[in-house]
C-alpha positions in Angstrom: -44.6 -189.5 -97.0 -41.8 -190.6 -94.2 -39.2 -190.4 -97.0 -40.1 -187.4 -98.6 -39.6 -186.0 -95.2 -36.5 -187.6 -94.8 -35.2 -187.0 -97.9 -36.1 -183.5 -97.3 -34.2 -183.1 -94.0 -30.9 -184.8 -95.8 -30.9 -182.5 -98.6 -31.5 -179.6 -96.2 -28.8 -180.8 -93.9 -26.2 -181.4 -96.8 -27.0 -177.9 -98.3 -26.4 -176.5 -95.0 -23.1 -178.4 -94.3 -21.9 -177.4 -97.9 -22.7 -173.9 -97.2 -20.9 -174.2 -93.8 -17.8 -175.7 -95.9 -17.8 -173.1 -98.1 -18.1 -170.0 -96.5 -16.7 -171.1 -93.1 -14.3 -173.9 -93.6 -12.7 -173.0 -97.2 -11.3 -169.5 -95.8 -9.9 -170.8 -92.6 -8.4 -173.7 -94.4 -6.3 -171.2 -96.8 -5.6 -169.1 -93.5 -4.3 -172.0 -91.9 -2.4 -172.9 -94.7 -0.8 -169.7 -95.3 -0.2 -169.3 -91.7 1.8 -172.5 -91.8 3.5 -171.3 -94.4 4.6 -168.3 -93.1 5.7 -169.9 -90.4 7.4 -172.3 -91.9 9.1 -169.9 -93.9 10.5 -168.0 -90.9 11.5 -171.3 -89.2 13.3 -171.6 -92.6 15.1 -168.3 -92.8 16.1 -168.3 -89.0 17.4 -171.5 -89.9 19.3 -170.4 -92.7 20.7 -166.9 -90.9 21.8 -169.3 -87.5 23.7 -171.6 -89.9 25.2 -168.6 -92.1 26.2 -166.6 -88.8 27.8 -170.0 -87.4 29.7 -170.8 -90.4 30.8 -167.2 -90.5 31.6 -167.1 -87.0 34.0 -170.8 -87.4 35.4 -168.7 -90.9 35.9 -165.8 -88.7 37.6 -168.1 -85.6 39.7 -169.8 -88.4 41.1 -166.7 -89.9 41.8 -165.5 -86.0 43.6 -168.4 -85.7 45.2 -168.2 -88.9 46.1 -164.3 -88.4 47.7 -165.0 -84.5 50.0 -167.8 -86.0 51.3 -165.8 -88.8 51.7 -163.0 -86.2 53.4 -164.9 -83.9 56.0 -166.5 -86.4 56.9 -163.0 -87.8 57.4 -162.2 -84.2 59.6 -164.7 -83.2 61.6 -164.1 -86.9 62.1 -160.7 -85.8 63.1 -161.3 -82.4 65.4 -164.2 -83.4 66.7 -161.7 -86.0 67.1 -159.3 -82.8 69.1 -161.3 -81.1 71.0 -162.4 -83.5 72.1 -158.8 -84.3 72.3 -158.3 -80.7 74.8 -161.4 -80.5 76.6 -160.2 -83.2 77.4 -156.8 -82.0 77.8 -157.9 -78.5 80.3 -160.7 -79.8 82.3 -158.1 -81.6 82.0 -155.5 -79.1 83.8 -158.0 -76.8 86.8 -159.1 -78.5 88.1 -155.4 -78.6 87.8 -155.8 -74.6 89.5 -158.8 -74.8 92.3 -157.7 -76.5 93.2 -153.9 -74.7 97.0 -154.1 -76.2 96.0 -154.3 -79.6 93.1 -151.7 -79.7 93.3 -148.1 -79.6 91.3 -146.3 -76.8 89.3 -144.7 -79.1 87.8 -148.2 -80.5 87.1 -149.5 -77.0 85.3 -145.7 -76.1 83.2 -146.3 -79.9 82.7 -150.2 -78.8 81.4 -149.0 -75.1 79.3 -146.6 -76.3 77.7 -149.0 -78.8 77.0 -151.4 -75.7 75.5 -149.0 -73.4 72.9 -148.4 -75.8 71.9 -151.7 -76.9 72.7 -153.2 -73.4 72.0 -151.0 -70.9 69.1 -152.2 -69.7 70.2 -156.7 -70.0 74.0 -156.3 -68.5 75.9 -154.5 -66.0 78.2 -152.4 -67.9 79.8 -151.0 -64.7 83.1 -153.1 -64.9 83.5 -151.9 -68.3 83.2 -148.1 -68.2 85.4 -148.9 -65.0 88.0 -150.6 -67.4 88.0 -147.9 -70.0 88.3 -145.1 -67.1 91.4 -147.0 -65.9 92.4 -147.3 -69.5 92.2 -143.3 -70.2 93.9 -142.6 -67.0 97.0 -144.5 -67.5 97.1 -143.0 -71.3 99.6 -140.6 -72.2 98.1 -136.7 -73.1 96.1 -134.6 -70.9 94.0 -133.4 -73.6 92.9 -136.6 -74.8 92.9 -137.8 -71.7 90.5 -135.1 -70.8 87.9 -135.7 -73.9 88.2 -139.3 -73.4 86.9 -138.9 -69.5 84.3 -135.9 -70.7 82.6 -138.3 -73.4 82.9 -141.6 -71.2 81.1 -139.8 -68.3 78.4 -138.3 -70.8 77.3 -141.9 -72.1 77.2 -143.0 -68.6 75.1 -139.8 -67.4 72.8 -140.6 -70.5 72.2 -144.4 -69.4 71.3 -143.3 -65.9 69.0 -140.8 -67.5 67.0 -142.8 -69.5 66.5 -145.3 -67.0 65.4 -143.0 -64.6 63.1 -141.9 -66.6 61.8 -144.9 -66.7 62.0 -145.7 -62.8 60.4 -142.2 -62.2 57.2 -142.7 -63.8 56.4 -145.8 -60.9 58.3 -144.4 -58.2 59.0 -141.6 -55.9 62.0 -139.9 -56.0 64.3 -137.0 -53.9 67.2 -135.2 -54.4 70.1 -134.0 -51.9 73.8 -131.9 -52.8 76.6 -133.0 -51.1 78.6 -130.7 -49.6 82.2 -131.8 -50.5 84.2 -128.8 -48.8 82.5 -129.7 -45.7 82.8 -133.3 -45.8 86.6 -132.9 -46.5 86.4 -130.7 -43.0 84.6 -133.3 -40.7 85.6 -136.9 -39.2 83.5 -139.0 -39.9 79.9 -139.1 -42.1 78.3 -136.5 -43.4 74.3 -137.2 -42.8 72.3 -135.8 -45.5 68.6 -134.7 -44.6 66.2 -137.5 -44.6 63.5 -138.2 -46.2 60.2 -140.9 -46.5 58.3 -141.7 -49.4 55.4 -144.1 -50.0 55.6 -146.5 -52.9 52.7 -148.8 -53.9 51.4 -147.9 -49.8 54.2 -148.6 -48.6 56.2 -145.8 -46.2 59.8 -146.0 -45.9 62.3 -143.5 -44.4 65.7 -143.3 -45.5 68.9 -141.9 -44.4 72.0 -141.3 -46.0 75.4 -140.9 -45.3 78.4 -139.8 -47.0 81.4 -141.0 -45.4 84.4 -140.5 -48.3 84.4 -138.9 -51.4 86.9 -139.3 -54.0 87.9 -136.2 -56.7 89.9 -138.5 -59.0 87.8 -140.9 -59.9 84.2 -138.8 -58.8 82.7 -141.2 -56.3 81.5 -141.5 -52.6 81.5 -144.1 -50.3 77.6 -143.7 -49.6 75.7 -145.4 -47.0 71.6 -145.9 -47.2 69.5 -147.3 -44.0 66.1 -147.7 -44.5 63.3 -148.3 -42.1 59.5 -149.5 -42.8 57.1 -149.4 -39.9 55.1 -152.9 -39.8 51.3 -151.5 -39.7 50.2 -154.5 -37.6 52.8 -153.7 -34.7 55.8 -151.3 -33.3 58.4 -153.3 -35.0 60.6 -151.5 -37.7 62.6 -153.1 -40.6 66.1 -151.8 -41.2 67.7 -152.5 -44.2 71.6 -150.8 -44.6 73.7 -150.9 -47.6 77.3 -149.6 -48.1 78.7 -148.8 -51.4 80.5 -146.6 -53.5 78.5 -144.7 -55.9 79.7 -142.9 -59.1 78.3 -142.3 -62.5 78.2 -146.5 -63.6 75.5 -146.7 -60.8 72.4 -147.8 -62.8 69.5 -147.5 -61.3 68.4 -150.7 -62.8 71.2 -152.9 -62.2 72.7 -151.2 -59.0 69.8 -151.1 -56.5 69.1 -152.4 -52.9 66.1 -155.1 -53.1 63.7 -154.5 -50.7 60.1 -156.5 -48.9 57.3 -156.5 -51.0 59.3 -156.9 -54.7 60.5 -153.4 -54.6 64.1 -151.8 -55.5 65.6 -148.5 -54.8 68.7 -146.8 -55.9 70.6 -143.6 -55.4 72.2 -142.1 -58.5 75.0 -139.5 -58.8 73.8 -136.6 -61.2 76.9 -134.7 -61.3 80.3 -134.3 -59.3 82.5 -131.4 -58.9 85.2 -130.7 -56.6 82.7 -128.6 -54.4 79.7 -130.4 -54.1 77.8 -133.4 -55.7 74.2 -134.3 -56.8 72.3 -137.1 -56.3 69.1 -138.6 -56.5 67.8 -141.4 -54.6 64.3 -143.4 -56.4 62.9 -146.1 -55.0 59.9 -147.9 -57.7 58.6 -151.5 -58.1 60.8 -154.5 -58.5 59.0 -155.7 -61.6 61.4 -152.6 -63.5 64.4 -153.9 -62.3 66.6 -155.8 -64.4 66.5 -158.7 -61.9 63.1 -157.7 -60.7 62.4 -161.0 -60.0 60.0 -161.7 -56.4 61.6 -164.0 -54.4 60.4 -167.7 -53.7 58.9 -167.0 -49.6 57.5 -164.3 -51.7 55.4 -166.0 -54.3 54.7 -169.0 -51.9 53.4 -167.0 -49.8 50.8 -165.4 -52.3 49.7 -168.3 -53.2 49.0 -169.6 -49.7 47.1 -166.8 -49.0 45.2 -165.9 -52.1 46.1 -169.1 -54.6 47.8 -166.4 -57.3 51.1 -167.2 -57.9 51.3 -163.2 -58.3 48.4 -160.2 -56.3 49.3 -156.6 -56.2 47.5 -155.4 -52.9 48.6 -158.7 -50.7 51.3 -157.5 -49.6 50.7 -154.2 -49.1 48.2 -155.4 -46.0 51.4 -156.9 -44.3 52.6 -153.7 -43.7 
C-alpha cells in the first residue's frame, strides 16, 4: 500500500515537473536563446561598423596625408619655378643697369618698368628710378626727355598706388596740399594742419612740416614728428624724421617704424609748380616689407603672456 502511494506521488510529481518543463521552461529557454542571439548579433554588427568606420577613418587620414604631400611638393615646384623666373628676370633686368653706356634709355625705362611690377613689394627700387631720372635729364631732346619723365613718374605713381591700397585697408589715413607759392614766400617751414589717428588702439598725433621744395626734380624736404600719449602716465613719445619725399617714396619700403610693430609713411600723390598732394598712412608693421617686431619686442611678449607673438599686449602699454 506504502508504495503504491509512493509510486503514486512520484508519477504525479514527474507529470507535474514535465508539464512545468514544457509549458514554462521550453518557451523561456527559446526566448533566452533568441534574446542572446540578438544580442549577440548586435554586439556583432557594432563590432563590425566600429572596425569599418576605423579602417575608413586611418584610409581617410592616409589619403589626407597623402593629398597635403602632393600639395605641398607642387607648391614648393611652383614657387621654386617662381623664383627662378623671378631670378631670371631680375638677373637680366640688372645687367642693363650695369651697363648704362651701352643701353639705350628706352631699354633701361622697359627694364625698370618690368622690375617695379614684379619687385615692388621685395626691393627698394628708389635708387633706380632715381638713376633713370638722372639718366633722362642729362639726355639730349626735350620731347623725349619729356615722355621719358611723364611715363617714369606714372609707373612710380602706380607702385605707390597699389600699395596703398593695400596699406589703407589696415590703416588710417589723411591727406594735406601743399601750398608751394606760399612756401616759396616764407623763411622757414611751412606747418601743415595736424592731425591724430588711432591704429589698432593706438592714438598718435602728427605734424608735418615742409621746409624746401624742389620744382626740378618734384620733391620736399618733409619733416614728420609724432607723439603718442602713454595711457598709464603724462609722459609723451616723440618720434621725428627728416626726409625728402618724391614720387619713389613707397609706402612699404620708405616708412618711419614706430612702438608697438607699426609703420607709417607719407606719400606724394602729385606735384605741380603750385601746390602738391600728399597722403600720410600709418597701418600695422606686419604689411611692411621689413615688418619685422623687434627683439625687446617679442621678448617682452613672451615674458608677459609666453607667446612669442599677442595682438592686444601691447596695446595695454599705452
Amino acid at each position: 500500500m506504502a508504495e503504491k502511494e509512493k509510486a503514486k506521488k512520484e508519477k504525479y510529481l514527474g507529470t507535474k515537473f514535465e508539464k512545468f518543463t514544457t509549458h514554462y521552461l521550453g518557451p523561456c529557454g527559446s526566448l533566452i536563446i533568441a534574446t542572446a542571439i540578438l544580442i549577440s548579433g548586435y554586439l556583432g554588427s557594432n563590432y563590425l561598423k566600429e572596425r569599418a568606420a576605423a579602417k575608413a577613418r586611418s584610409e581617410k587620414c592616409v589619403l589626407t596625408m597623402e593629398a597635403i604631400q602632393i600639395y605641398s611638393d607642387m607648391m614648393r615646384e611652383q614657387e621654386e619655378a617662381e623664383n627662378k623666373l623671378h631670378e631670371d628676370m631680375f638677373n637680366s633686368s640688372m645687367k642693363v643697369f650695369s651697363m648704362p653706356d651701352t643701353c639705350k634709355l628706352e631699354e633701361q625705362i622697359l627694364n625698370l618698368e618690368l622690375l617695379a611690377l614684379n619687385f615692388h613689394e621685395t626691393f627698394n627700387l628708389k635708387p633706380f628710378f632715381s638713376f633713370i631720372r638722372e639718366q633722362i635729364q642729362v639726355s639730349s631732346g626735350y620731347a623725349p626727355k619729356e615722355i621719358y619723365l611723364t611715363r617714369l613718374y606714372a609707373t612710380a605713381k602706380s607702385i605707390m598706388k597699389k600699395q596703398m591700397m593695400v596699406l589703407e585697408g589696415e590703416g588710417e589715413k589723411f591727406s594735406r596740399m601743399v601750398d608751394l607759392e606760399r612756401l616759396g614766400q616764407i623763411q622757414g617751414s611751412l606747418q601743415l594742419e595736424e592731425e591724430s589717428l588711432i591704429v589698432e588702439g593706438i592714438k598718435r598725433n602728427y605734424k608735418i612740416y615742409v621746409r624746401k621744395a624742389n620744382d626740378k626734380l618734384k620733391e620736399m624736404l618733409v619733416r614728420l614728428e609724432i607723439r603718442t600719449q602713454r595711457k598709464s602716465s603724462e609722459d609723451v613719445n616723440t618720434i621725428i624724421s627728416e626726409y625728402r619725399l618724391d614720387y619713389f617714396n613707397f609706402p612699404m619700403i620708405h616708412n618711419v617704424t614706430l612702438l608697438h610693430d607699426q609703420r607709417c609713411a607719407i606719400v606724394l600723390n602729385e606735384f605741380t609748380e603750385s601746390c602738391a598732394d600728399i597722403t600720410l598712412v600709418t597701418f600695422p608693421g606686419s604689411l611692411a616689407v621689413r615688418g619685422k617686431p623687434y627683439y625687446q619686442e617679442v621678448i617682452q611678449n613672451l615674458l608677459m603672456t609666453g607667446k612669442l607673438f599677442d595682438e592686444n599686449i601691447n596695446k595695454e602699454l599705452w
